[in-house]
NUFI-973652 format. One record per residue (C-alpha): residue number from 0; chain; x, y, z. Coordinates in steps of 0.001 Angstrom, whole numbers. Layout:
BEGIN
<r><k>NUM</k><c>A</c><X>X</X><Y>Y</Y><Z>Z</Z></r>
...
***
This chain:
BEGIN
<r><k>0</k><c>A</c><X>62801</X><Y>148680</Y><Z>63246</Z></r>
<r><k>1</k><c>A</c><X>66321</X><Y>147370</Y><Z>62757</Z></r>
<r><k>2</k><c>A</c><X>68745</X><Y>149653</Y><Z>61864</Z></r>
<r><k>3</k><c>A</c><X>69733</X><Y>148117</Y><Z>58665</Z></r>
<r><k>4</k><c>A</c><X>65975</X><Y>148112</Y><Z>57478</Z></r>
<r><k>5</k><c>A</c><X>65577</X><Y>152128</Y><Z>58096</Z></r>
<r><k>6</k><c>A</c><X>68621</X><Y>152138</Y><Z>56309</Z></r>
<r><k>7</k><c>A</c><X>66962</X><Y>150995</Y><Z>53134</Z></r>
<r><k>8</k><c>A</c><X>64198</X><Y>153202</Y><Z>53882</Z></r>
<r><k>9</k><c>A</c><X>65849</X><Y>155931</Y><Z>53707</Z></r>
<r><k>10</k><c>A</c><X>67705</X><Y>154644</Y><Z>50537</Z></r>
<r><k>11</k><c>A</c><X>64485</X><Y>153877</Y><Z>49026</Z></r>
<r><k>12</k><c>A</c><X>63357</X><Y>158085</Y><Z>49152</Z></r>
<r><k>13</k><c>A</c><X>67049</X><Y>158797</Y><Z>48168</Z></r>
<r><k>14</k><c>A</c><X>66567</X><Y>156886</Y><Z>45129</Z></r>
<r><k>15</k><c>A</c><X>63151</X><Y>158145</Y><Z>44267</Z></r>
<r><k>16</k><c>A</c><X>63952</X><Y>161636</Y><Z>44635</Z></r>
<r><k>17</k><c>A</c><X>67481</X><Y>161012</Y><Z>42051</Z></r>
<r><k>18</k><c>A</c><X>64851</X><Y>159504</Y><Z>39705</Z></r>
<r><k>19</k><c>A</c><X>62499</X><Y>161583</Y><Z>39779</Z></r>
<r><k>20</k><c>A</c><X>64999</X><Y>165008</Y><Z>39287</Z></r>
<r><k>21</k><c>A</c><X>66510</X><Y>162939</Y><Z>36463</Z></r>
<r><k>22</k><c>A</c><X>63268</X><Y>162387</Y><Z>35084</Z></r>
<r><k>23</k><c>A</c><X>61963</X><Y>166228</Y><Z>35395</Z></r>
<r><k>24</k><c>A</c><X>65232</X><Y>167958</Y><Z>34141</Z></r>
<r><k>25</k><c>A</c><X>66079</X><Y>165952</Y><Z>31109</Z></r>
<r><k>26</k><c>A</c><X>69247</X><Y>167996</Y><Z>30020</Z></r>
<r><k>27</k><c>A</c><X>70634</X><Y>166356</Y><Z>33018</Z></r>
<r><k>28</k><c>A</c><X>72648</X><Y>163203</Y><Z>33019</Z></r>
<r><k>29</k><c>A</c><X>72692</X><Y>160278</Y><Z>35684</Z></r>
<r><k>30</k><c>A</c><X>76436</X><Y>161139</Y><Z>37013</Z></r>
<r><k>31</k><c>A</c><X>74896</X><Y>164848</Y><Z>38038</Z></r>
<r><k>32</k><c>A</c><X>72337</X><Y>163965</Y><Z>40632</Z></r>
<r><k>33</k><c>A</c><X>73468</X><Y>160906</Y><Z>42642</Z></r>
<r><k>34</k><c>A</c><X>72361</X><Y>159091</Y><Z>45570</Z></r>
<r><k>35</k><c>A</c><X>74715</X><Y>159151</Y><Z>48357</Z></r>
<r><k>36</k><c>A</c><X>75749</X><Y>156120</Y><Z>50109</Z></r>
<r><k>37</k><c>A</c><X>73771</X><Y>155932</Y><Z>53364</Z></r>
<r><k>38</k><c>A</c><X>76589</X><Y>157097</Y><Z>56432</Z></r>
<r><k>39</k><c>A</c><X>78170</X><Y>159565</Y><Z>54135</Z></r>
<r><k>40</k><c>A</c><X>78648</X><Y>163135</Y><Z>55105</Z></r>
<r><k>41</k><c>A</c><X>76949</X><Y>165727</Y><Z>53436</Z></r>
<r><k>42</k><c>A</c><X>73667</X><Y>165720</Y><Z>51295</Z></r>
<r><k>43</k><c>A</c><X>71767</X><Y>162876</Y><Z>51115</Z></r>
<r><k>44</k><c>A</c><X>71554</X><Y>163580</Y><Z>46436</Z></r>
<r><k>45</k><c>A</c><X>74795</X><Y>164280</Y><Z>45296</Z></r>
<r><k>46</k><c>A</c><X>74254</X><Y>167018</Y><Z>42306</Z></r>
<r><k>47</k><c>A</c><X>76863</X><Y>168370</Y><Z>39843</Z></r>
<r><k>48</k><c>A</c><X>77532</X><Y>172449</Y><Z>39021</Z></r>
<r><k>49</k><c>A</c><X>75263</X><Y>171649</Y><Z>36173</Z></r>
<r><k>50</k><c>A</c><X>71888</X><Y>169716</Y><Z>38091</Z></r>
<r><k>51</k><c>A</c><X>72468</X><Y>172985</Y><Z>40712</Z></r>
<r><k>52</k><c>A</c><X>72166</X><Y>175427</Y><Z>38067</Z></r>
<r><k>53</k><c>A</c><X>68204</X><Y>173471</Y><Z>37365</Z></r>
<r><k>54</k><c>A</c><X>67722</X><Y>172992</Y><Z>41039</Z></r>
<r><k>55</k><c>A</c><X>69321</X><Y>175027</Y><Z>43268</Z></r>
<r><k>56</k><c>A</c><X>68855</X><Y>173073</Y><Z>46865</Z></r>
<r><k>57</k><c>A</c><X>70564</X><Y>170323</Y><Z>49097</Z></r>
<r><k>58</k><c>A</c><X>68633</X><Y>167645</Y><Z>49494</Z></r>
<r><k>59</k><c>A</c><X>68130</X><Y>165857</Y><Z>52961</Z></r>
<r><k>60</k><c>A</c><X>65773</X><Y>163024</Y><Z>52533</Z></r>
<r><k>61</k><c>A</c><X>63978</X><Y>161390</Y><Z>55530</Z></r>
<r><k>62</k><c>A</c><X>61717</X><Y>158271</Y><Z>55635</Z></r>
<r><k>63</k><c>A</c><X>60906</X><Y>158044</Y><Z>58720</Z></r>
<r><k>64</k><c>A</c><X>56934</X><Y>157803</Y><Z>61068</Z></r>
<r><k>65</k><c>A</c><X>58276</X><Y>159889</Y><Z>63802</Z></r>
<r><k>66</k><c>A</c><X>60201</X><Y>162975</Y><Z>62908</Z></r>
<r><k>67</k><c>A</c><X>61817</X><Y>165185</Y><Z>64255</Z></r>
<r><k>68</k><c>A</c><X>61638</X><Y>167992</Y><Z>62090</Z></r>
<r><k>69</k><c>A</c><X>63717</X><Y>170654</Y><Z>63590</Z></r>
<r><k>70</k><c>A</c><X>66826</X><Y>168289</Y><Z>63983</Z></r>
<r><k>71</k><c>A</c><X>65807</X><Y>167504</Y><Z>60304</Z></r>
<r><k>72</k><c>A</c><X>66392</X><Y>170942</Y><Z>58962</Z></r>
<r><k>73</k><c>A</c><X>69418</X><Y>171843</Y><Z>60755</Z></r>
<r><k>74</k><c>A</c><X>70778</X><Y>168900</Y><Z>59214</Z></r>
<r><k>75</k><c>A</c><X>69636</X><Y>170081</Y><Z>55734</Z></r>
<r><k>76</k><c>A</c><X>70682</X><Y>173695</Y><Z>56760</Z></r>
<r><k>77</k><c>A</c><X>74656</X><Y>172306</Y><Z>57948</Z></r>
<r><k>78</k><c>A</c><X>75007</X><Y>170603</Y><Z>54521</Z></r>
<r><k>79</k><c>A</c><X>73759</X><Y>173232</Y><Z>52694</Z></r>
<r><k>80</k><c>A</c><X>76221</X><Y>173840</Y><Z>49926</Z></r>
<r><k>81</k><c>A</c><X>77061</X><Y>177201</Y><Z>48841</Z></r>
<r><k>82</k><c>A</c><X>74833</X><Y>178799</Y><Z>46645</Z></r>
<r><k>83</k><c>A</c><X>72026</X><Y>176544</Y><Z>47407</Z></r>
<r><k>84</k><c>A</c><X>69289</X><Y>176180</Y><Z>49617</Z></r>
<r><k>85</k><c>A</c><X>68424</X><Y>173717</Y><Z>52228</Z></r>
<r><k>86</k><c>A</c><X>65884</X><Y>171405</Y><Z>51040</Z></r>
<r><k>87</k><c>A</c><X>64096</X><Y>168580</Y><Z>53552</Z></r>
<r><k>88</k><c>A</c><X>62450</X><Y>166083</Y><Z>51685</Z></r>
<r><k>89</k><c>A</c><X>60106</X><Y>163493</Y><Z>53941</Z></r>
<r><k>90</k><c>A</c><X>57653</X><Y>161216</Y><Z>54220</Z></r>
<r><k>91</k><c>A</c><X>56171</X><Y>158199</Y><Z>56645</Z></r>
<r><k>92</k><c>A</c><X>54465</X><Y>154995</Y><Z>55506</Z></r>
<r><k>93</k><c>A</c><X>51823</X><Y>154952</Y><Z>53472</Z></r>
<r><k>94</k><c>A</c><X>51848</X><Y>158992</Y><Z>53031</Z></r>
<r><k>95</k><c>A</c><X>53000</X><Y>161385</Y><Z>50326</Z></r>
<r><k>96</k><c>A</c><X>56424</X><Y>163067</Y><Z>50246</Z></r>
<r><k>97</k><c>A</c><X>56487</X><Y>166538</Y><Z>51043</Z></r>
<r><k>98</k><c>A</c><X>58975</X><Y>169071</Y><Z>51194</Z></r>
<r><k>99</k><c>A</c><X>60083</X><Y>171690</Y><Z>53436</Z></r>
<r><k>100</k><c>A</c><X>62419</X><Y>175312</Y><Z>52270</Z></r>
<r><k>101</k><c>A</c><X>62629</X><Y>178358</Y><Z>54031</Z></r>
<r><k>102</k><c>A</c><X>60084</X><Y>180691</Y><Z>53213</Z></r>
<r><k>103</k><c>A</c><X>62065</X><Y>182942</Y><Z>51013</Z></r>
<r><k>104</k><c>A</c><X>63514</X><Y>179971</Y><Z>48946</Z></r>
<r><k>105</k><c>A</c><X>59812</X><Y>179037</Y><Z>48230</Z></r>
<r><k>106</k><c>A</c><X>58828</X><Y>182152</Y><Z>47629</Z></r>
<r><k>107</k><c>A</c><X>62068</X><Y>182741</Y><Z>45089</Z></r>
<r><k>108</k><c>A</c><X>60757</X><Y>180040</Y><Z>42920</Z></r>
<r><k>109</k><c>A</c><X>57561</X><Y>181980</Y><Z>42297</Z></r>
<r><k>110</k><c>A</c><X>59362</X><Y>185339</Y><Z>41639</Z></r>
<r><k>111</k><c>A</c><X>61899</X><Y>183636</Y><Z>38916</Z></r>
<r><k>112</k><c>A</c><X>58762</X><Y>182084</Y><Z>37858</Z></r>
<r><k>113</k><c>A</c><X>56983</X><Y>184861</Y><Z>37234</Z></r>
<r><k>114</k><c>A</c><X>59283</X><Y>187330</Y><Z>35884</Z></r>
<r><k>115</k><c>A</c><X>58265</X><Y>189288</Y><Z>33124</Z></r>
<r><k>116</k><c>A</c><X>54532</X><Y>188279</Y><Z>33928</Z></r>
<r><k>117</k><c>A</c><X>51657</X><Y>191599</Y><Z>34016</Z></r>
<r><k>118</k><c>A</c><X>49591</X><Y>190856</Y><Z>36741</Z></r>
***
């Protein structure tokens, strides 16, 4: 594959992902979660104080049929922002797009979750 065509395969995930956050938390404008340009340092979605205080992760998104996926989460753990968890969003063709957090993020999201809750 040509490197401008992965290029806007990873753009197309990046994309999905903003639309798809925009479309869950509705409170949230479009300026706070925002679709880096491809190249750019940092996360691959862009979110404001606001869209981390809904969804507290950094996004690296990969498109990609052969990954690595330990070179994919250090990525997502070096551009972890403050405050947030490293988030690896993936997928290859034709597949679904999954997600990978560290086992006590994940597990955080249940406990908030279920606060207050008699079991």
């Amino acid at each position: 594959m040509r490197t401008r065509s992965a290029k806007n395969k990873g753009k197309r995930l990046q994309n999905e992902v903003r639309d798809i956050l925009l479309e869950q938390f509705t409170h949230l404008e479009p300026d706070d979660v925002l679709s880096t340009t491809m190249g750019d340092p940092g996360t691959d979605i862009k979110l404001s104080p606001a869209a981390r205080k809904s969804f507290p992760f950094s996004i690296e998104c990969k498109n990609q049929q052969a990954l690595s996926i330990w070179q994919a989460l250090a990525q997502a753990e070096r551009n972890c922002k403050d405050g947030t968890d490293p988030a690896l969003i993936f997928r290859r063709n034709h597949s679904k797009t999954y997600i990978a957090l560290e086992f006590s993020a994940f597990l955080k999201l249940f406990l908030d979750k279920n606060k207050g809750i008699d079991t």
